[in-house]
Residue frames as a rotation matrix with the C-alpha (Angstrom) as fourth column:
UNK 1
0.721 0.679 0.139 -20.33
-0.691 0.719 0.073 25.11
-0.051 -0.149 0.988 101.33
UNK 2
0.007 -0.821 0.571 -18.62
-0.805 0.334 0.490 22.32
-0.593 -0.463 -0.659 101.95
UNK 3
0.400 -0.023 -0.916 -17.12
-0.836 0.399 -0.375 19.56
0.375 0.916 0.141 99.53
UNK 4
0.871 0.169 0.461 -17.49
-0.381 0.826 0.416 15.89
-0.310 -0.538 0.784 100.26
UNK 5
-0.086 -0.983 0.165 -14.07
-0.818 0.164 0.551 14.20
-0.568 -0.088 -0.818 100.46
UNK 6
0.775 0.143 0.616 -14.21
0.283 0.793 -0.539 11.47
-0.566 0.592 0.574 97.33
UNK 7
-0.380 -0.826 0.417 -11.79
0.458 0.223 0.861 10.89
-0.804 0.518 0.293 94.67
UNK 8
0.168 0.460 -0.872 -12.10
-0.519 -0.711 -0.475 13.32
-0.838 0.532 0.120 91.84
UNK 9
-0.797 -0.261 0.544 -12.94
0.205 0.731 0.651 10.57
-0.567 0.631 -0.529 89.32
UNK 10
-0.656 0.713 -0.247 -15.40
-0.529 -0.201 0.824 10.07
0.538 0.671 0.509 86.51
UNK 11
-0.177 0.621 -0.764 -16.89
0.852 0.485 0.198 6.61
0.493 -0.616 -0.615 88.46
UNK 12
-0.522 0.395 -0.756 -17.29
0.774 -0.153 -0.614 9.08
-0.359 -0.906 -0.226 91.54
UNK 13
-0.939 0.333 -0.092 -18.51
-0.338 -0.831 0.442 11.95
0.071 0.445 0.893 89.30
UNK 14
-0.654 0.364 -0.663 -21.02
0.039 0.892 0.451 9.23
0.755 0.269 -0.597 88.36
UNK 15
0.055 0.673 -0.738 -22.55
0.840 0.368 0.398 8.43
0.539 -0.642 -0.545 91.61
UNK 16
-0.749 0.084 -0.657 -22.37
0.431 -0.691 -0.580 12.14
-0.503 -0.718 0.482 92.86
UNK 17
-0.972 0.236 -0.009 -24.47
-0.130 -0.500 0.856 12.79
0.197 0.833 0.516 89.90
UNK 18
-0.470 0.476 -0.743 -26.83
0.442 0.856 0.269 9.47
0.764 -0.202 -0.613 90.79
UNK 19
-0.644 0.067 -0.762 -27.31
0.765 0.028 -0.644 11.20
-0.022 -0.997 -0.070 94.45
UNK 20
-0.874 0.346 -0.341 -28.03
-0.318 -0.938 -0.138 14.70
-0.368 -0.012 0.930 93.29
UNK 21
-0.599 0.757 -0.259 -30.60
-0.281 0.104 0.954 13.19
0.750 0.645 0.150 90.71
UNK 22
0.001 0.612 -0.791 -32.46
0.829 0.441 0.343 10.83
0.559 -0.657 -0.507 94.06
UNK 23
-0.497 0.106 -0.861 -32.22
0.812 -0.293 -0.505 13.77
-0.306 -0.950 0.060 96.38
UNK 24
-0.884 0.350 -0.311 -34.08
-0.393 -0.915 0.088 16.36
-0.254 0.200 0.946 94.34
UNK 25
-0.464 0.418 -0.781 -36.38
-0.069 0.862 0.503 13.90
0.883 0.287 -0.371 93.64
UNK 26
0.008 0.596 -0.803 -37.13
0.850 0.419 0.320 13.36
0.527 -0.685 -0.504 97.29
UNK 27
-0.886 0.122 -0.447 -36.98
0.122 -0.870 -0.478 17.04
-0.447 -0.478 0.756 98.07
UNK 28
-0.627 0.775 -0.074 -40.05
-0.335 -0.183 0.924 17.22
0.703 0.604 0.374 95.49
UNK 29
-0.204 0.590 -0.781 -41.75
0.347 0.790 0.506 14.44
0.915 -0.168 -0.366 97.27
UNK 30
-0.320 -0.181 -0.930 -41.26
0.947 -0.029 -0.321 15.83
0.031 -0.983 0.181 100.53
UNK 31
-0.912 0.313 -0.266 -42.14
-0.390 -0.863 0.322 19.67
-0.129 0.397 0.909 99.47
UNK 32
-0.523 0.712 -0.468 -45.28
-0.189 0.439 0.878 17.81
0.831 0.548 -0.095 98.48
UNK 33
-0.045 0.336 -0.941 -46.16
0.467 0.839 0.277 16.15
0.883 -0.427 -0.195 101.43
UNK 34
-0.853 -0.263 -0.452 -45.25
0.513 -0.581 -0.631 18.92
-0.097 -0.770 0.630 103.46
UNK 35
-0.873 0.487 0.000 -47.78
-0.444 -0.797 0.408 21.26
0.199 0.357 0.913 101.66
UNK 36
-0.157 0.558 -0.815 -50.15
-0.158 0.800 0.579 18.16
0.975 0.220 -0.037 101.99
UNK 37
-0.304 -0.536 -0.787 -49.72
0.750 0.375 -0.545 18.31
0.588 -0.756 0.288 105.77
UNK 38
-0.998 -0.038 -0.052 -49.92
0.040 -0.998 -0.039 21.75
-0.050 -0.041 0.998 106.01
UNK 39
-0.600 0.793 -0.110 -53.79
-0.679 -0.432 0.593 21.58
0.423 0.430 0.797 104.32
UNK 40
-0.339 0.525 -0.780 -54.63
0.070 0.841 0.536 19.21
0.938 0.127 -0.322 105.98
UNK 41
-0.696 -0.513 -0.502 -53.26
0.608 -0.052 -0.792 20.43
0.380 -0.857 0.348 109.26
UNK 42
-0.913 0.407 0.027 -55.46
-0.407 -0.913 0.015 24.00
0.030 0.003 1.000 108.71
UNK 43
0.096 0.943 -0.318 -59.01
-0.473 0.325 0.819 21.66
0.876 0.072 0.477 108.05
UNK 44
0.019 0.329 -0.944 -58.33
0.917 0.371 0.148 19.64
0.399 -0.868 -0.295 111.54
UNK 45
-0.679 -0.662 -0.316 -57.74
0.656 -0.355 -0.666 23.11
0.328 -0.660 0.676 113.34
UNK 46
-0.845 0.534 0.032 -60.13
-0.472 -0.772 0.425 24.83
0.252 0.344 0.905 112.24
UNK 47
0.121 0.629 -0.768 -62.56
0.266 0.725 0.635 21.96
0.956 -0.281 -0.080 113.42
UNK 48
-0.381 -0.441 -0.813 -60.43
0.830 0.224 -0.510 21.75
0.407 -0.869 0.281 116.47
UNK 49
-0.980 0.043 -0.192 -61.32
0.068 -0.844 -0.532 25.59
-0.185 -0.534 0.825 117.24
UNK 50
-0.515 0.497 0.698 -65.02
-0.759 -0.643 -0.102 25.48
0.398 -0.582 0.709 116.80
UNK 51
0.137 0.302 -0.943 -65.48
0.429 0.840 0.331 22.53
0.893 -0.451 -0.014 118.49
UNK 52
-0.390 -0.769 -0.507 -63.66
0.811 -0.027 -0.585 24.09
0.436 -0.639 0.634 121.20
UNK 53
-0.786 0.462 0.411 -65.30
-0.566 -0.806 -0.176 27.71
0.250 -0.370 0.895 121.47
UNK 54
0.056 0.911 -0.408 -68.65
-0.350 0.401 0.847 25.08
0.935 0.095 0.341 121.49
UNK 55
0.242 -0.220 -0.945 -67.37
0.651 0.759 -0.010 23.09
0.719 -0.613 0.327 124.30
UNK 56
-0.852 -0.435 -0.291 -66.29
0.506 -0.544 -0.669 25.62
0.133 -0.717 0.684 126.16
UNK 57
-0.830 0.509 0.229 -69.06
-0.469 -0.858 0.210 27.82
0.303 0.067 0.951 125.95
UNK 58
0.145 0.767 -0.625 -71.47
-0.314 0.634 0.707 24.62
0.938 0.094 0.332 126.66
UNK 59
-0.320 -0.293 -0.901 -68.94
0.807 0.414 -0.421 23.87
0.496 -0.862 0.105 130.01
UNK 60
-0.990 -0.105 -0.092 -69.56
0.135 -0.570 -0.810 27.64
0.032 -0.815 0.579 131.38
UNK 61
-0.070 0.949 0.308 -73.28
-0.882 -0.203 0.425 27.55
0.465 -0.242 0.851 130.89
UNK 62
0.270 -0.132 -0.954 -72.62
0.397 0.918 -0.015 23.63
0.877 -0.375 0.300 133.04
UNK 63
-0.589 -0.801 -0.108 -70.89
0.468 -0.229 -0.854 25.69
0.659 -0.553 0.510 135.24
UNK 64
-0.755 0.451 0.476 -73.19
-0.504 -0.863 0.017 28.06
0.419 -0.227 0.879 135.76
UNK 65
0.353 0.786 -0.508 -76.29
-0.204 0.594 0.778 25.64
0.913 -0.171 0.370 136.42
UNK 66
0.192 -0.286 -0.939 -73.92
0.837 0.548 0.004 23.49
0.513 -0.786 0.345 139.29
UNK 67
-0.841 -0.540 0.034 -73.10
0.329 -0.560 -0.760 26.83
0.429 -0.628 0.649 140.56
UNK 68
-0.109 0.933 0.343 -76.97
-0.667 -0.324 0.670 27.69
0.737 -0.156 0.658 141.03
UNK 69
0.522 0.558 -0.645 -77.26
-0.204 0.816 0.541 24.09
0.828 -0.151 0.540 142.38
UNK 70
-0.373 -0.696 -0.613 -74.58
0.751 0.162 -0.640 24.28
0.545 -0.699 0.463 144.74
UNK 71
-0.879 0.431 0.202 -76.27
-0.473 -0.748 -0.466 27.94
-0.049 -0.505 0.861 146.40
UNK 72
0.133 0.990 -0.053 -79.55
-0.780 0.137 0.611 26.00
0.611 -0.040 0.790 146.70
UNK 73
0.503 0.011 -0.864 -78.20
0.098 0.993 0.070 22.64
0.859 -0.120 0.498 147.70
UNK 74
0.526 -0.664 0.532 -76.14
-0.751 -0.070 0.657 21.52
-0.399 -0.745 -0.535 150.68
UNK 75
-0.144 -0.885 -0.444 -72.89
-0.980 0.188 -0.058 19.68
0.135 0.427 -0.894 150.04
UNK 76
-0.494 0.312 0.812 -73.76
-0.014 0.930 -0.366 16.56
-0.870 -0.192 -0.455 152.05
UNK 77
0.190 0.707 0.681 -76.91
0.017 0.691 -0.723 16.46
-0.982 0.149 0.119 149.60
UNK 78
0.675 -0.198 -0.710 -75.23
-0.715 0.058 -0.696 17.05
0.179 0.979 -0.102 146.14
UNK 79
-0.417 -0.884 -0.212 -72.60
-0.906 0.424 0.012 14.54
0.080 0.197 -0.977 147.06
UNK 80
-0.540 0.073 0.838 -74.77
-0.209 0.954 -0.217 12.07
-0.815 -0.292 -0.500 147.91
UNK 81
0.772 0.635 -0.041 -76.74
-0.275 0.275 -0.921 12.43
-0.574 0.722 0.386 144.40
UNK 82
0.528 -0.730 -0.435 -73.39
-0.842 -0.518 -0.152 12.26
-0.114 0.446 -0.888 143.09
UNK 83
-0.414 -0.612 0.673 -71.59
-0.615 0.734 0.289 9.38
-0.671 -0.295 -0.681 144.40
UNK 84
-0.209 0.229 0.951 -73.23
0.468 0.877 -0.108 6.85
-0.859 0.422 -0.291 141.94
UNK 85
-0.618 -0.171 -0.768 -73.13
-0.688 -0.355 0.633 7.48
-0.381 0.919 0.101 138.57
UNK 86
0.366 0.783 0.503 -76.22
-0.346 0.616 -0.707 5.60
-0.864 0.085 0.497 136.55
UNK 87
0.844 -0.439 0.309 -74.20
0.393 0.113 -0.913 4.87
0.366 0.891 0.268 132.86
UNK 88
0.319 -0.926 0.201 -70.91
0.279 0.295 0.914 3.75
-0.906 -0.235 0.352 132.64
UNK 89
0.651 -0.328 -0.685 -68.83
-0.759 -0.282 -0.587 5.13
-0.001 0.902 -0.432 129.72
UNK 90
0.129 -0.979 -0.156 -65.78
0.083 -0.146 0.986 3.49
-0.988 -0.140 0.062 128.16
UNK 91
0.693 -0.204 -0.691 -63.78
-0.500 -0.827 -0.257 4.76
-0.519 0.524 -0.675 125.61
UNK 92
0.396 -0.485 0.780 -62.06
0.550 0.805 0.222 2.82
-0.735 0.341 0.585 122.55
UNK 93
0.361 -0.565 -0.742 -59.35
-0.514 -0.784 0.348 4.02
-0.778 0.256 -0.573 120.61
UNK 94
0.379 -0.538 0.753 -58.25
0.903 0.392 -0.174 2.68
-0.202 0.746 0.634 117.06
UNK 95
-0.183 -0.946 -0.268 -55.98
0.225 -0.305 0.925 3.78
-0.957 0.109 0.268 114.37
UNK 96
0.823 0.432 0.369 -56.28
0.353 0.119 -0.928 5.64
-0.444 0.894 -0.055 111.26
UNK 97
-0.433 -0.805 -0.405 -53.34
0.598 -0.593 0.540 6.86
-0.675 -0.008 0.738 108.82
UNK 98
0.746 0.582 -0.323 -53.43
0.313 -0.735 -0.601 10.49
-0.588 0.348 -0.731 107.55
UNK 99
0.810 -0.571 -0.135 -50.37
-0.032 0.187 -0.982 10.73
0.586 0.799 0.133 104.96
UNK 100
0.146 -0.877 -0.457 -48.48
-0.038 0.457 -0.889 9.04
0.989 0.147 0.034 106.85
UNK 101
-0.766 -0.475 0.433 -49.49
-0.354 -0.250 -0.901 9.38
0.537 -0.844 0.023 110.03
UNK 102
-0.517 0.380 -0.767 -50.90
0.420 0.893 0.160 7.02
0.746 -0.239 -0.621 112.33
UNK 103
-0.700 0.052 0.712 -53.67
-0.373 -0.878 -0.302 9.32
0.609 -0.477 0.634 114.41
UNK 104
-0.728 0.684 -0.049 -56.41
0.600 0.602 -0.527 7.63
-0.331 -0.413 -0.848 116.95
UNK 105
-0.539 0.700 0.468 -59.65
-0.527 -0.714 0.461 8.06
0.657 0.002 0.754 116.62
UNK 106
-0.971 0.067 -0.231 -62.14
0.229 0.554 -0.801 7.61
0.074 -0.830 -0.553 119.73
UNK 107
0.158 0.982 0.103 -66.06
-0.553 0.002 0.833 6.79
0.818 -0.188 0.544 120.19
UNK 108
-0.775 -0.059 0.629 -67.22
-0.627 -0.058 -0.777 6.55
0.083 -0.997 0.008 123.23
UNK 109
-0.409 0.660 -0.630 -69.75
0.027 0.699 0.715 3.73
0.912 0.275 -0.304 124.20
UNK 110
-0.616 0.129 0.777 -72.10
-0.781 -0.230 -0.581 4.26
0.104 -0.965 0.242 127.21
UNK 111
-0.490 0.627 -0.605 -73.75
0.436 0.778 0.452 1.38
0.754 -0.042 -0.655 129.17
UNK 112
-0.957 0.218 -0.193 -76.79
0.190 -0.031 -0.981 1.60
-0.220 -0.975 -0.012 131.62
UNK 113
-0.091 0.978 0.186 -80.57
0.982 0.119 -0.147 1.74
-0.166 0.169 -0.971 132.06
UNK 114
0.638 0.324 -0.698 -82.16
0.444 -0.896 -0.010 5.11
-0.629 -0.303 -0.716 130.92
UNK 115
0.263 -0.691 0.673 -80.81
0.826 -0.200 -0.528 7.93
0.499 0.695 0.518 128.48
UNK 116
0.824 0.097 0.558 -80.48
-0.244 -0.828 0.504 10.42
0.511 -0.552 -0.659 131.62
UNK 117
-0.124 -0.925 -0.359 -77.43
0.082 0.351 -0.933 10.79
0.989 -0.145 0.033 133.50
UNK 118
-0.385 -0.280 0.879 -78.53
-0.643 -0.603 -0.473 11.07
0.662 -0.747 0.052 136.79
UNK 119
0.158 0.407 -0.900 -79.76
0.164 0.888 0.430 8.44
0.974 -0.216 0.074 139.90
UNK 120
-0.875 -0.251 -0.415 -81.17
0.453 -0.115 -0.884 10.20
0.174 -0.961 0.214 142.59
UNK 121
-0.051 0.996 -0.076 -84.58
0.980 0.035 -0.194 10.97
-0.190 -0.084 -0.978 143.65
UNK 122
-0.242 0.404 0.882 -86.43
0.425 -0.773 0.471 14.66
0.872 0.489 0.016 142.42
UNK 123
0.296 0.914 -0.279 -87.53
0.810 -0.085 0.581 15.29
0.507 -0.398 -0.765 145.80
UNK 124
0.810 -0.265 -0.523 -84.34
0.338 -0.517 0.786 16.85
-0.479 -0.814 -0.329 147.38
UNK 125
-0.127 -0.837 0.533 -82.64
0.844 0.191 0.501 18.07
-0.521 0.513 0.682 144.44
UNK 126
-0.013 0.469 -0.883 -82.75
0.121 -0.876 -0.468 21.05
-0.993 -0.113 -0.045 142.10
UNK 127
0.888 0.456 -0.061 -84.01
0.021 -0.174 -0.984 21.83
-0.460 0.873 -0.165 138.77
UNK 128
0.947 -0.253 -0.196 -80.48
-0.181 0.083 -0.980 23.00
0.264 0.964 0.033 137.61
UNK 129
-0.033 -0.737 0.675 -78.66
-0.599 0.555 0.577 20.48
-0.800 -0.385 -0.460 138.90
UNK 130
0.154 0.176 0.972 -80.77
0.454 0.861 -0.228 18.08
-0.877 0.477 0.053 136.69
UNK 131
0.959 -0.172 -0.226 -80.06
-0.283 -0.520 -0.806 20.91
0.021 0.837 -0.548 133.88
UNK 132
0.209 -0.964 -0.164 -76.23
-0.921 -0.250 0.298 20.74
-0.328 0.088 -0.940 134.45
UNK 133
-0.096 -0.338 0.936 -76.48
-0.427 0.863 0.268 17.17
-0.899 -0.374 -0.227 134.36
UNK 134
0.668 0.666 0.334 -78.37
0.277 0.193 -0.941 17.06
-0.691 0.721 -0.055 131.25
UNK 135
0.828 -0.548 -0.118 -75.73
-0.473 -0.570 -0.672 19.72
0.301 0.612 -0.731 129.09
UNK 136
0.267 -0.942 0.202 -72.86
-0.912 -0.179 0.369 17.88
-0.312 -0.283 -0.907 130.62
UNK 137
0.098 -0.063 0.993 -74.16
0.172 0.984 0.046 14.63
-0.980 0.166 0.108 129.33
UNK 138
0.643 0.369 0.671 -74.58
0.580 0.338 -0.741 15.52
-0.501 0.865 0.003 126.10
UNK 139
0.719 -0.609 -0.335 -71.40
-0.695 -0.614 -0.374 17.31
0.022 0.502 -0.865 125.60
UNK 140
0.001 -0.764 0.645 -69.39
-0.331 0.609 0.721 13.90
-0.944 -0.215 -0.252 126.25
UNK 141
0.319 -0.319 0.892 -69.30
0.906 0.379 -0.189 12.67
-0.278 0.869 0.410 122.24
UNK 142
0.959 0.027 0.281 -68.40
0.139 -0.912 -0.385 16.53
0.246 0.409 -0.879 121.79
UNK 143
0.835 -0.432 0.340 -65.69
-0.527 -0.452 0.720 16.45
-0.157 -0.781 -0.605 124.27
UNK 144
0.072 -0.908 0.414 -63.83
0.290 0.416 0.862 13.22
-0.954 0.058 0.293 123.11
UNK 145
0.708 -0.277 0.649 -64.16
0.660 -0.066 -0.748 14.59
0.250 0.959 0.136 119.16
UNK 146
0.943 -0.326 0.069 -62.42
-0.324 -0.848 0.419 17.34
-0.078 -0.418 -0.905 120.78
UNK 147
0.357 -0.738 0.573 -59.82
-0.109 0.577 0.810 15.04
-0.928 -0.351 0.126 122.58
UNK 148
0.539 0.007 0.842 -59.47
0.627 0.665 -0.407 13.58
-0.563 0.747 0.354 118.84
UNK 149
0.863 -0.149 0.483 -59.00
0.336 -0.545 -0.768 16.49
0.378 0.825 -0.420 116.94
UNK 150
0.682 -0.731 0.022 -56.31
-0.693 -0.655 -0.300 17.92
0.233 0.189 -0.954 119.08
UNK 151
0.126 -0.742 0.659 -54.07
0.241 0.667 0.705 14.61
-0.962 0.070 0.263 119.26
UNK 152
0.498 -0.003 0.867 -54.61
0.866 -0.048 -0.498 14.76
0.043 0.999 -0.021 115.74
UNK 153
0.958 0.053 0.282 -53.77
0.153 -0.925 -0.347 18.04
0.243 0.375 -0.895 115.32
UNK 154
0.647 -0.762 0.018 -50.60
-0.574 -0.471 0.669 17.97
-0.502 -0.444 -0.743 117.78
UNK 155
0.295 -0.438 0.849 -49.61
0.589 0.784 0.199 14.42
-0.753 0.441 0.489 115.50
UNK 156
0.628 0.372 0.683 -49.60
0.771 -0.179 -0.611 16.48
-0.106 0.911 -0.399 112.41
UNK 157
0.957 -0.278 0.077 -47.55
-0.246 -0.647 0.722 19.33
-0.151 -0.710 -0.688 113.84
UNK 158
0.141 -0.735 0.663 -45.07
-0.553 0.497 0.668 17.21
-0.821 -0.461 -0.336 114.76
UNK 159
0.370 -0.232 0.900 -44.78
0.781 0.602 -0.166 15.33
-0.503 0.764 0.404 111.49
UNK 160
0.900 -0.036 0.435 -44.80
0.221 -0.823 -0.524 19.04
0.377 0.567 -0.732 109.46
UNK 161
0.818 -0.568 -0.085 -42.12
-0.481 -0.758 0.441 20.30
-0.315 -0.320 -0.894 111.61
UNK 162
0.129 -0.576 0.807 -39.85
0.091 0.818 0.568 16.50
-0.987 0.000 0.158 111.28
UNK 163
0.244 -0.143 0.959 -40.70
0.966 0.124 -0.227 16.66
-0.086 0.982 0.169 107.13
UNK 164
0.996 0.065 0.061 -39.48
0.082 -0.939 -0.335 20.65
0.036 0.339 -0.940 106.96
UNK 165
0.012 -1.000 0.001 -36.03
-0.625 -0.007 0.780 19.69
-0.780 -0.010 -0.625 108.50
UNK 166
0.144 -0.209 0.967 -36.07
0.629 0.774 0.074 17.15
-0.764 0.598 0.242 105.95
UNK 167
0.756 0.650 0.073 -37.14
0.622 -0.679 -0.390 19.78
-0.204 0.340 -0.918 103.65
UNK 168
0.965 -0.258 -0.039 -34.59
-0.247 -0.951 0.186 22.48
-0.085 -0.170 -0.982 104.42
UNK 169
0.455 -0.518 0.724 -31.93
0.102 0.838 0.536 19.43
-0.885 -0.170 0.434 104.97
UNK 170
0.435 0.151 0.888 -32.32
0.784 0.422 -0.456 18.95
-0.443 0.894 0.065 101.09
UNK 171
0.484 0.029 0.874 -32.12
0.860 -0.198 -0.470 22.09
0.160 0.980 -0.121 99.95
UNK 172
0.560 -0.820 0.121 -29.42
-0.780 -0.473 0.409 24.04
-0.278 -0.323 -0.904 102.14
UNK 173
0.452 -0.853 0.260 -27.37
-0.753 -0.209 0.625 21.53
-0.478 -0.479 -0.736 102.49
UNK 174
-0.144 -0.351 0.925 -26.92
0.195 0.907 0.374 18.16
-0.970 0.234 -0.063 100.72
UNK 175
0.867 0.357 0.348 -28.16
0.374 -0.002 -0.928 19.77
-0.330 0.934 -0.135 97.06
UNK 176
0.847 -0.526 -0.081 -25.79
-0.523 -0.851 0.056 22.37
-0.099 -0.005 -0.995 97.58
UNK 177
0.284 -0.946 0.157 -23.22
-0.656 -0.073 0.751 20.21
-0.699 -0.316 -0.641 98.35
UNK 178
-0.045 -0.331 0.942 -23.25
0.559 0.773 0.299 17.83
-0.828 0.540 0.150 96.10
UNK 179
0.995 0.016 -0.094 -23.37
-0.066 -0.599 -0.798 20.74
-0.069 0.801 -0.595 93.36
UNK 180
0.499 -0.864 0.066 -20.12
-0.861 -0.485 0.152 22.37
-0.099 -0.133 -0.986 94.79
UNK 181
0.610 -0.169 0.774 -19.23
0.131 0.985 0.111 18.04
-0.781 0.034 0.623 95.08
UNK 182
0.690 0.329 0.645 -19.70
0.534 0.370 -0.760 18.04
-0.489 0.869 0.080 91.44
UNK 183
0.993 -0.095 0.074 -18.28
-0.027 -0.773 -0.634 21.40
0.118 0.627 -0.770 90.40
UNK 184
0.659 -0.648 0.383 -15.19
-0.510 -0.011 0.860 20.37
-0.553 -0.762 -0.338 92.12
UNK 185
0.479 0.114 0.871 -14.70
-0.017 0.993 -0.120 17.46
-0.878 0.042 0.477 90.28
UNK 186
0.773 0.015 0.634 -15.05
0.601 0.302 -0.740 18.34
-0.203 0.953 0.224 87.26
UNK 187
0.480 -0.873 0.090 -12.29
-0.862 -0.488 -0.137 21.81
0.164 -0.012 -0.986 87.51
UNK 188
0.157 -0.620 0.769 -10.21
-0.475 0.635 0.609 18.64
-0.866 -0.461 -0.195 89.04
UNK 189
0.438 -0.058 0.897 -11.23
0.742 0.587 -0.324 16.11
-0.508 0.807 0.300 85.55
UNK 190
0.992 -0.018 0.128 -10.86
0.072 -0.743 -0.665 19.55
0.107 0.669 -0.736 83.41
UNK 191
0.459 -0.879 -0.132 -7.40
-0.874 -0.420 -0.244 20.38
0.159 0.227 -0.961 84.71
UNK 192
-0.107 -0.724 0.681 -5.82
0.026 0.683 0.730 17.02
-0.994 0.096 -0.054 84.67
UNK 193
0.516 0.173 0.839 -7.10
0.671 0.528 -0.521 16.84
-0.533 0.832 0.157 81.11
UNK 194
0.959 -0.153 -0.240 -5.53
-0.154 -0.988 0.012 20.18
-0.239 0.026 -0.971 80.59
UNK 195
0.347 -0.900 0.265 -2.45
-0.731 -0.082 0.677 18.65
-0.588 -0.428 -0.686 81.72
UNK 196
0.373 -0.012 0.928 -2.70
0.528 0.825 -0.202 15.48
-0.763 0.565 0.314 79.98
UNK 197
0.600 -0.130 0.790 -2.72
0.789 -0.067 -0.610 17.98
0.132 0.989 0.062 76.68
UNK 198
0.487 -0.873 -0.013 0.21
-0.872 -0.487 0.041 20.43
-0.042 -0.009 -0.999 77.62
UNK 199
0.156 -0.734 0.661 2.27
-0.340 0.588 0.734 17.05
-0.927 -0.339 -0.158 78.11
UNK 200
0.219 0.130 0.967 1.46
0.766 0.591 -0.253 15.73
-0.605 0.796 0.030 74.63
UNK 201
0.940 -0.283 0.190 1.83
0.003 -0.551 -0.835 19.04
0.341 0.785 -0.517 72.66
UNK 202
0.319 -0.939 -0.131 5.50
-0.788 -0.340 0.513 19.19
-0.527 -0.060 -0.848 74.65
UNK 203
0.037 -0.655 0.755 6.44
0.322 0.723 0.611 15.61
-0.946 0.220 0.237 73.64
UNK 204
0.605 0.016 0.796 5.25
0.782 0.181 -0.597 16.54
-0.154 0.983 0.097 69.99
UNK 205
0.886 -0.458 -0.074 7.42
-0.437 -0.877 0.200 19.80
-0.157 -0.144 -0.977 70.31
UNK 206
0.212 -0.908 0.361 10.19
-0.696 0.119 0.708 17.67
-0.686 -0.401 -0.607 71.42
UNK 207
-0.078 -0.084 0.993 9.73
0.693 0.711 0.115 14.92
-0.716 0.698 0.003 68.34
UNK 208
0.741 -0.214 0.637 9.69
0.669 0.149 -0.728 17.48
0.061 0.965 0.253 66.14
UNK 209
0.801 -0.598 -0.019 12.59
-0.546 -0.744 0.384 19.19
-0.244 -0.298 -0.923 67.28
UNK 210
-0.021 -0.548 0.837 14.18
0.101 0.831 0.547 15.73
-0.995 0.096 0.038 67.56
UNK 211
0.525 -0.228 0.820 13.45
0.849 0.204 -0.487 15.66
-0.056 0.952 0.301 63.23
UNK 212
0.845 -0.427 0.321 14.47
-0.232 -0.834 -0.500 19.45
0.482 0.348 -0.804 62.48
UNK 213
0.448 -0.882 -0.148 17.92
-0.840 -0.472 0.267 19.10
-0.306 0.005 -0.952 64.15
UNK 214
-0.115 -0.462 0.879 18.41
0.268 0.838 0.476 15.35
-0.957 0.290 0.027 62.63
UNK 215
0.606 0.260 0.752 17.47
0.703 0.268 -0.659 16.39
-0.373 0.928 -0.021 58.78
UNK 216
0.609 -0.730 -0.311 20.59
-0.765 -0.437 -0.472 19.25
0.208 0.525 -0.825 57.82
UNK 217
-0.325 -0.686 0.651 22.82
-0.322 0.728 0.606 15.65
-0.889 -0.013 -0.457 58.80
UNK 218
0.183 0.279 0.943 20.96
0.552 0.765 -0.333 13.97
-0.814 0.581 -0.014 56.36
UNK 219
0.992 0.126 0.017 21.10
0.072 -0.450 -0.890 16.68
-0.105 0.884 -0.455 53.74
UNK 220
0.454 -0.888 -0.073 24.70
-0.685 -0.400 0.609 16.80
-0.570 -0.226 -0.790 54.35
UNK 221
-0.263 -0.202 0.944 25.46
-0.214 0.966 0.147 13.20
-0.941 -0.163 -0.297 53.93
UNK 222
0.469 0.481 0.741 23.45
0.662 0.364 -0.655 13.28
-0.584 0.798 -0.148 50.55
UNK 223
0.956 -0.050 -0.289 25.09
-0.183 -0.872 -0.453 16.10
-0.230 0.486 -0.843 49.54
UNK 224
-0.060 -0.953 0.297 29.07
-0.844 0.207 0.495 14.72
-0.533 -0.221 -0.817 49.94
UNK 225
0.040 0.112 0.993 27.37
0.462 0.879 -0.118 11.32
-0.886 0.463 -0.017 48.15
């Protein structure tokens, strides 16, 4: 692992210490929030999928009907029941946040006379047309929760994957390094101090060497007095 290039001081000890303490710290937070993500992620999907099998299973039995109605009908006359549409949808989209993430949610608002979806006369038409029409209306508030759930779902994703590098970030590489930072340091603080005290025991070596070969003068000198 690599070791960040700072001065092997006490001050920089200091604030490599300062870092390590804030980045485990926000590896917690983030470990959190991931896991928090995660459980949340599994309750929209799990919506998301049976909504889906519903919706789907509700479009091939739609299918089926317009396919009856199409082998009964002629094209000319299903297009002309077609071409006008009696209720007008539109579709409004706010904002909610889910930890931390800003997902839409959409309700659909329908205008027009009547709660039927169709606006064309009974006489030249077939039964399951007006059936297909019927199951296909009433799968539109199904269809945009759908729509909802998997934005939602693909938001969420995409946040989980963005907070794991963050995650993984933390704890391969910046903890680590600032350990190895740290551990650096200090072998660096340790072996100047090391030095510091080999230098002092020589001088005191050398001061008392300096007395032991100055004190047989002195005993002389007293000794001739």
């Amino acid at each position: 692992m690599a070791v960040l290039r700072v001065n092997p001081t006490r001050m920089e000890l200091k604030k490599i210490q300062t870092r390590y303490i804030t980045a485990r710290r926000g590896h917690k937070l983030l470990k959190d929030k991931r896991d928090e993500l995660m459980k949340k992620f599994l309750e929209v999907v799990r919506e998301d999928k049976a909504l889906r099998e519903k919706v789907e299973a509700s479009l091939a039995s739609v299918q089926a009907s317009f396919s009856v109605a199409s082998a009964v009908s002629s094209p000319l006359m299903l297009k002309e029941a077609l071409i006008l549409p009696k209720r007008e949808g539109r579709l409004d989209v706010t904002y909610k946040n889910v930890m931390s993430v800003v997902v839409p949610e959409f309700s659909l608002e329908l205008s027009g006379s009547g709660s039927d979806s169709y606006n064309y006369g009974m006489a030249f038409t077939s039964g399951e047309l007006d059936a297909s029409l019927v199951e296909l209306n009433d799968l539109l508030e199904d269809m945009v929760r759908l729509a909802e759930m998997e934005k939602t779902a693909q938001m969420l994703a995409e946040e989980i994957e963005k907070t794991r590098r963050r995650v993984n970030a933390l704890e391969y590489i910046m903890i680590p390094q600032y350990l190895e930072t740290m551990k650096s340091i200090k072998m660096k603080l340790d072996e100047n101090e090391r030095g510091n005290t080999t230098r002092l025991m020589k001088v005191k070596d050398m001061m008392l060497q300096a007395q032991m070969q100055g004190s047989p003068d002195n005993e002389d000198d007293f000794s001739e007095a």
